[in-house]
C-alpha positions, 0 to 999 in steps of 0.5 A, a space after each residue: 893212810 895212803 891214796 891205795 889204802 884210802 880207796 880200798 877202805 871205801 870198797 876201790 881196789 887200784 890198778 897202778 900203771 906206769 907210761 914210763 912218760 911216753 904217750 903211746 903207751 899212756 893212750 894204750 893203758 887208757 884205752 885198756 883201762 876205759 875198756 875195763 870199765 875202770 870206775 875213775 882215772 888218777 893220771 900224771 899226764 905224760 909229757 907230749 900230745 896228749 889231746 886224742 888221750 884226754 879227749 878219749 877220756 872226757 868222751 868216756 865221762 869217766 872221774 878223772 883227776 890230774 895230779 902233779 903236772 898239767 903238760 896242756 891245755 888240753 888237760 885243763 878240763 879235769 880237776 888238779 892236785 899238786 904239790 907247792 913245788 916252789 915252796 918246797 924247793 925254798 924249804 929245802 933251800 933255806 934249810 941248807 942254808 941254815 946248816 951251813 951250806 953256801 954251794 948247793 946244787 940243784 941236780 936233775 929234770 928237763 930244761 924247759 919242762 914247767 914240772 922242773 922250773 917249779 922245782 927249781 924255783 924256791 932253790 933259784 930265790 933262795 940262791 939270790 937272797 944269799 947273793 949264791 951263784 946256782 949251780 943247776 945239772 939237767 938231766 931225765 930223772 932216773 937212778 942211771 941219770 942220777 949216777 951220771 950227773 953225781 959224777 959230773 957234779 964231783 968232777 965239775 964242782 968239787 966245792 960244792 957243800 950240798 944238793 938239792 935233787 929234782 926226785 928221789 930216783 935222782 938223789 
């Protein structure tokens, strides 16, 4: 069952909000929802200060839970739950590996971002055990972003065999 449908069996119904990854409008979703008397939070933090947000948030006592990326230390406070990124990226790897694939590409995420070198990681390992040069496109993950990094991708590496995408919006 997904997460909704595991809280509305236990009598939870959600509200799902989305920053669009700017901190202002996060705090402002939060701060709404705190008013609201929310019973807990699942948040995936944006990127950026988040410290008056989270101080906000253990100030109200209010459960909350992290998932997929810490961007502070000020979010350290609150339990976390993610994916193994790295294996993932690995398993995905190696699985074109097997098939056959030598020039896979790793396309998508922000240079510097921790959530994109976890991604990226397994990929860059599995590049170096088959002694493979990384072919590795940035660029913010939306479907736009996405478009734009495929046609640089064609025009830039037209050998390459396959692509790993740091989400689904990109791929």
């Amino acid at each position: 069952a997904s997460f909704q449908m595991s809280l509305f069996s236990r009598g939870y119904a959600t509200v799902i909000s989305n920053s669009g990854e700017e901190p202002e409008v996060q705090a402002k979703i939060i701060t709404s929802m705190i008013e609201h008397g929310v019973s807990a939070l699942v948040i995936s933090p944006s990127y950026g200060d988040v410290t008056a947000t989270f101080a906000q948030i253990a100030t109200a006592g209010l459960p909350t839970l992290q998932v997929l990326r810490q961007v502070s230390p000020d979010t350290g406070q609150f339990p976390f739950a993610s994916f193994d990124y790295g294996d993932g990226g690995l398993q995905a790897a190696r699985h074109l590996v097997q098939t056959g694939a030598r020039r896979i590409a790793f396309v998508g995420g922000l240079p510097g971002r921790p959530i994109t070198a976890e991604r990226m990681q397994g990929y860059l390992d599995e590049m170096r055990r088959i002694g493979a040069q990384p072919i590795v496109l940035y660029g913010r993950p939306s479907r736009h972003n996405g478009a734009a990094l495929a046609a640089e991708l064609l025009r830039e590496h037209p050998d390459v065999d396959a692509v790993i995408c740091f989400n689904d919006l990109v791929s």
